[in-house]
Every structure is written in C-alpha cells, then in structure tokens.
N, C-alpha and C positions, 0 to 999 in steps of 0.2 A: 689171572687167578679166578677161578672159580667158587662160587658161594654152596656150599652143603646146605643138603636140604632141611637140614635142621635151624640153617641160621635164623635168626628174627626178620620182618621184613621191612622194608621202609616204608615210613608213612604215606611216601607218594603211590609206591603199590599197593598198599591198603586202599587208598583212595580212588585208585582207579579201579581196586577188584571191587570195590562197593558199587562203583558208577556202572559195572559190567555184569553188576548181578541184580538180576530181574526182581521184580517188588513182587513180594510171596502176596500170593489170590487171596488170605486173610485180609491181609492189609490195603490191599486195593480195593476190597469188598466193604469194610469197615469207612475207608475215605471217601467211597461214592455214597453209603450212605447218612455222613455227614451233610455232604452237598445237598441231598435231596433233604434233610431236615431241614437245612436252613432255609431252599425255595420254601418246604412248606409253610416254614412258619412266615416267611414273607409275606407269600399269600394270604395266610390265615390273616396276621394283621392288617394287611390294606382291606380286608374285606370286614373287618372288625371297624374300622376307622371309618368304610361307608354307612354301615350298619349304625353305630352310634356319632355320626356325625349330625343327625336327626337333631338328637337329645340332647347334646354338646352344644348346637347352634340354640337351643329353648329353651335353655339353663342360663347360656348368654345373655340371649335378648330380653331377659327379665331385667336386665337392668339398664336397659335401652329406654332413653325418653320417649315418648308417646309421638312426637314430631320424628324422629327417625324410621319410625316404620314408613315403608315401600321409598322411602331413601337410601337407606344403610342396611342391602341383604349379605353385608360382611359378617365375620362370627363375632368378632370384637364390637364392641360400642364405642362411640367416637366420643360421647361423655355422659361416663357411668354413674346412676344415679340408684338410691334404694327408692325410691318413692312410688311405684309401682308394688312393692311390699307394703307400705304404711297404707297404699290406697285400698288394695286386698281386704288387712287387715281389718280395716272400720265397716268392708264389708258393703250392702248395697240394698235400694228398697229399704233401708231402715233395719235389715239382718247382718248379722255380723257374719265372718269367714266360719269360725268355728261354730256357729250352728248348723249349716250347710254341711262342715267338716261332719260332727256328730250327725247328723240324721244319714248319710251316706253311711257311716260307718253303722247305726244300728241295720239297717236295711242289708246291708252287705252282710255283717256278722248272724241276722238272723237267718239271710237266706242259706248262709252257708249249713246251719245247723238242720234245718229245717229241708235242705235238699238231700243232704248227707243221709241222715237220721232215715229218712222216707223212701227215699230210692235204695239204703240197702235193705232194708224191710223188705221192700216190692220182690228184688232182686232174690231175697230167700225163700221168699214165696215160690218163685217161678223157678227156681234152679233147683230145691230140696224137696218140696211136697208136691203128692201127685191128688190132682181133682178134678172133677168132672170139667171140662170147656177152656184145658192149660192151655193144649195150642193154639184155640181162638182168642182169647184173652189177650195172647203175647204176641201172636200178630197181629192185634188192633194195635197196642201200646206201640209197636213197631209203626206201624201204618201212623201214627199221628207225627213223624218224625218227617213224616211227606206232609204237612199240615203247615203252611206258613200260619203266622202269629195275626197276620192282619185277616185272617180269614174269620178268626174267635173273638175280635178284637170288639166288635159290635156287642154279640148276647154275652157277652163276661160284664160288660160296661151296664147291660142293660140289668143284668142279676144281681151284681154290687149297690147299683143305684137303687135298684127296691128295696135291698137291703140298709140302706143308710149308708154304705161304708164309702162311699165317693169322700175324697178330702181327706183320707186318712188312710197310718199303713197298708192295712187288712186288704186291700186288694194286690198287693203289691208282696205278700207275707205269705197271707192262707193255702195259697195254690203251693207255694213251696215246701210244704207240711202233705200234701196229697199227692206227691209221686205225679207231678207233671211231668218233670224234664226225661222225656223216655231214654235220652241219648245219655245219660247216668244208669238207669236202670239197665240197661243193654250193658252196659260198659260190666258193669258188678255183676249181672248175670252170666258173663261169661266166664270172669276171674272166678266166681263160685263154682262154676262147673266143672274145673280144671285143678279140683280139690279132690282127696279120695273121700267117699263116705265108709272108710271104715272109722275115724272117730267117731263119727255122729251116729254111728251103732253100736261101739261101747258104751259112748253119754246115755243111749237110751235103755240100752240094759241096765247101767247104773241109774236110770231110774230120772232123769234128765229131760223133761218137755223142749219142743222146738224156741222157746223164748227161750230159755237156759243155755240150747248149742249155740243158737242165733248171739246172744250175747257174748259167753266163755268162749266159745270156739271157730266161730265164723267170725265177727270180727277181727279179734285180734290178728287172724291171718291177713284179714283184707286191709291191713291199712294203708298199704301201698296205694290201693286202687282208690279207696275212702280221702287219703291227703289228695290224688290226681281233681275227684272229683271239686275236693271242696277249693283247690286253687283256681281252677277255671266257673266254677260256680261265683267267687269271691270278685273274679273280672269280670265277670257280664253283669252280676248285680251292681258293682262298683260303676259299670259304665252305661248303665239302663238311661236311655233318655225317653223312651217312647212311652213306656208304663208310669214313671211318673207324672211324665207332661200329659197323660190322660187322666187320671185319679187324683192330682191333688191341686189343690188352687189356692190356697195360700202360702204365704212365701218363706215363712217361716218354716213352715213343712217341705221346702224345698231341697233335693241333694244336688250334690256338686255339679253334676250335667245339667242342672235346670238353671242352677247357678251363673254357670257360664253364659249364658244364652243371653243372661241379663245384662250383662256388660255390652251388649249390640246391639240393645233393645233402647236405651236410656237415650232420651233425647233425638231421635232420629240420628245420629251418630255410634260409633266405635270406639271404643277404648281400648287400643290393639296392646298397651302397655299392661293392663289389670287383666286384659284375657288370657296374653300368653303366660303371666306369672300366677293367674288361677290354675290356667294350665296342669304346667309344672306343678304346683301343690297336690293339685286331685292325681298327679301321676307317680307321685313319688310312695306313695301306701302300696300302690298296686307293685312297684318295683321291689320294695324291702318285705313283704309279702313274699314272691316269686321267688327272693333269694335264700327267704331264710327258707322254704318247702321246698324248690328244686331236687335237693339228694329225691325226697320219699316220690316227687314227680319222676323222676330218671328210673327211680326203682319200679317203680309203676310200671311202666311203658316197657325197662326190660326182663320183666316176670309174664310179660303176657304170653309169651310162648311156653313157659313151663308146666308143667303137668306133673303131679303128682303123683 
C-alpha cells in the first residue's frame, strides 16, 4: 500500500529531512558571530584582569602588616589589619593626612582653572584674530614643547626667590594663569579652527566684541576639548613631585607626593604599610575624577576630526 502524497509524514521523516537539510547562511552567519563575541570578550576580560590587577593587589595590601611586605607578594593578607589606616590618618612630621589631602586638592583645583581659563584665551587669540608676528609667536609657543622642564628649572627658582615667593603656592599657581602649558594651547587651537566663522560674523554685526564671541560662543562649543584639558591638567598637578619638592619647605605646605616621600624618610627606615595605603588614598581622587569626566574626555578625542 502506497502513501498519497498528501498524507502527513512521520516524525522520523521529519527528523531526518531536518538532519538533510543544510543550515540557511543566516543562521550559520549569526552563530559564528556569536562565537567570535564570546572570544572577544574573553580577551577583553583577561586583559582587563592584567590591567587592574595592579590596583586590586594595592587596595589589598593596605591591610597587610608592615612585617609582611617582601614576604607575602600574594594578593590576599595572611592577617588583615586596619592599622595602616589609623597610622595614615594621625598623619606624619606632626601633619595630619587631610592637610596633605587639602593642599593637593587646592593646588590641583586651581591649576585646573587657571590652565583652562589661560590656554583657551591664548588659543583664541591664535586661531580667531589676525596681528602682526601670528606665525612667529605660535611657532615659538610650539617650540617650548621641545623645552624639557629642567632646562627653566634654575631662572624660575631664581625669579621667584627674588620675589619672596619660595615656600608658598605662587610658584606653583602663577605660571598656570600665563598660558604656559603650550600642549593645551595647541590642543584648543586647533578644536577652534575646525569651527566655521560665520557665527562670529553675525556676533559682530550684531554688535559683539571678541570677549563676547570668546565667551557666548567659543566656549560653549569647546567643552569637549576644555573638560579633556582640565582632566589631564588635574593628573599632572595631582601628581607634581618636582615643583613642589623645589618651592616649598615646610610641611605643612606639603601635598600628597611630598607626603609620601615622608614615610621613607622617618628614621632611616620604611614604613611600606602607611606608604602603600597613602598610596591608594592620593589615587583614589584622581580615579573618581577620571570616571565622572570620561564621557566629555571620549567626546573630546572623537570630535577631533570634525569640521564644521
């Protein structure tokens, strides 16, 4: 007896017309690039786990006794103590943590205003008005970017000292108010260029001087580039050891880099337990810093190529 072609089929033909029928290129194309997500992200975490395995092992070892360091380069502690926090805290030389804390943070908060503020000034100078000696000007400011720090390091010292100001911010403040850091100026010079000027020709028909555009209208475009500056300005003043350990000599006036030093200094010995939990403290501003400004940093970096 023969089956018409209309009968229904049995499950086992079902099953084996499925096993005899080839996986549609959708579908094969969609499950390979599964596989490849998952290596990446594989990757992506082991390299994530090298990356902050650093910071993971110096978040540990702050609670490592002071006797286990160059014994115990495990990440765990063999017996976990706060006391290396308590010791921090009281602080050293007769200064507490949180004055170190504070004068880091003004020094850091003003350089940041004070670079900002200066370098886009410079920057609209050089990108918006035309005057006599623009492109000698802009390739000097360029040219001091070829000028290591220890080259100036002498007649700054020697011009502050006649001035009184050794021992105190102002040598450490002033410059960052005068469009020193050319490598900010360059930066906003060329984010400015890559603007059209035809707003800044109806501001002036409407009657608008260049403090007016420079304020209303040139800023608010550039904050991208303005937040880039001021995060990276915020980490190098945050982690200046050289400029303060020349200008200031009392210890009170000391910020967290000079801080640290102190702990290595004290009795001909190391206190490896209060350094690396000074550490971690002076590192942890600069991280939540970084995290909360990232977006406007990403943005920054990828508008550089856009034009106007």
């Amino acid at each position: 007896m023969t089956t018409s072609p209309t009968s229904p089929l049995t499950s086992e033909a079902i099953f084996a017309e499925q096993q005899t029928t080839p996986m549609p290129p959708a579908r094969r194309r969609v499950k390979r690039k599964t596989w490849q997500t998952i290596i990446w992200f594989a990757v992506l975490i082991v390299i994530t786990a090298v990356v902050l395995y650093p910071l993971v092992w110096l978040l540990l070892s702050t609670f490592k006794p002071n006797s286990e360091f160059g014994q115990n380069m495990g990440l765990l502690p063999n017996a976990p103590t706060i006391d290396n926090y308590i010791k921090v805290a009281e602080g050293i030389a007769g200064v507490p943590m949180w004055r170190f804390f504070a004068n880091s943070l003004l020094i850091a908060g003003v350089s940041v205003i004070g670079t900002v503020l200066s370098s886009a000034l410079a920057a609209y100078a050089f990108a918006r008005l035309q005057f006599k000696g623009l492109g000698i000007l802009f390739a000097a400011m360029i040219g001091t970017l070829l000028l290591p720090f220890h080259v100036v390091i002498i007649p700054q010292y020697i011009i502050f000292n006649n001035l009184g100001m050794v021992d105190t911010y102002w040598p450490l403040l002033l410059p960052k108010f005068l469009a020193t850091e050319a490598f900010f100026v360059f930066l906003l010079v060329q984010f400015i260029r890559q603007m059209p000027r035809d707003m800044d020709e109806a501001a002036k028909i409407d009657g608008a001087g260049h403090l007016r555009i420079f304020w209303s209208i040139i800023l608010p475009l550039i904050k991208p580039a303005l937040i880039t500056c001021a995060i990276f300005s915020f980490i190098w003043a945050w982690n200046d050891f050289l400029g303060p350990l020349l200008y200031l000599t009392s210890p009170e006036n000391y910020p967290l880099p000079i801080a640290l030093r102190l702990y290595n200094d004290q009795t001909s010995s190391s206190d490896y337990g209060a350094t690396v939990t000074a550490s971690f403290i002076a590192l942890v501003p600069i991280l939540l810093f970084f995290i909360v400004f990232q977006k406007f940093l990403v943005d920054g970096v990828a508008t550089q190529g856009l034009k106007g």
